[in-house]
N, C-alpha and C positions, 0 to 999 in steps of 0.2 A: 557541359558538366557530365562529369561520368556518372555510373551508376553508385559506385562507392563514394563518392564525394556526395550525392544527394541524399545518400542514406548517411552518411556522417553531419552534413547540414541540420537533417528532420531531426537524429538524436540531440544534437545538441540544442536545437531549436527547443525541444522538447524539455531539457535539464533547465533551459532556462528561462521554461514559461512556466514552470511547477517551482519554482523556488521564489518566484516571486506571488505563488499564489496562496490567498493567504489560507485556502482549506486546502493544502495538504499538510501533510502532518508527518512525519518524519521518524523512523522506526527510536530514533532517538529520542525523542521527545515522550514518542508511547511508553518506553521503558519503566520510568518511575511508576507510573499509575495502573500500572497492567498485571495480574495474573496470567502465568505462565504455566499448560498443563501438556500431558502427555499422556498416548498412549500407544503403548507399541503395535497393537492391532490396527491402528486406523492409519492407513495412506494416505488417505485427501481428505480436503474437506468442500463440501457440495454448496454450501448455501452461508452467507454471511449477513444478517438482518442488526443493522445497529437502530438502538432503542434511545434517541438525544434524550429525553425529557429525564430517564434515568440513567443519561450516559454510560450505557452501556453497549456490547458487544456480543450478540450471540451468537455461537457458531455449531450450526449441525452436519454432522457427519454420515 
C-alpha cells in the first residue's frame, strides 16, 4: 500500500467512525441553537471551555 492510499484509507476511516458517533455533532445541527458573533480584530481563538449543565459554549480570544 502506498503512501497516498494509506492516508486516503485513515481519512476515510476517520469519516466513518465520526458519523456513526453518536457525540459528534455536526456544524449542521449547531446552526439552529447557536449565536453567531464577530469581530474584526480578533484572528483566532485560543481556548474553547463548554459549560454542559448550562449548555453552553465559551470562547476566549
Amino acid at each position: 500500500m502506498t503512501t497516498i492510499q494509506l492516508v486516503i484509507a485513515i481519512n476515510l476511516f476517520i469519516c466513518l467512525a465520526t458519523s456513526n458517533d453518536f457525540r459528534y455533532i455536526s456544524h449542521q445541527d449547531l446552526i439552529p441553537s447557536s449565536d453567531r458573533f464577530s469581530d474584526g480584530n480578533v484572528t483566532s481563538f485560543s481556548r474553547l471551555l463548554f459549560d454542559v449543565s448550562r449548555d453552553q459554549m465559551i470562547v476566549g480570544a
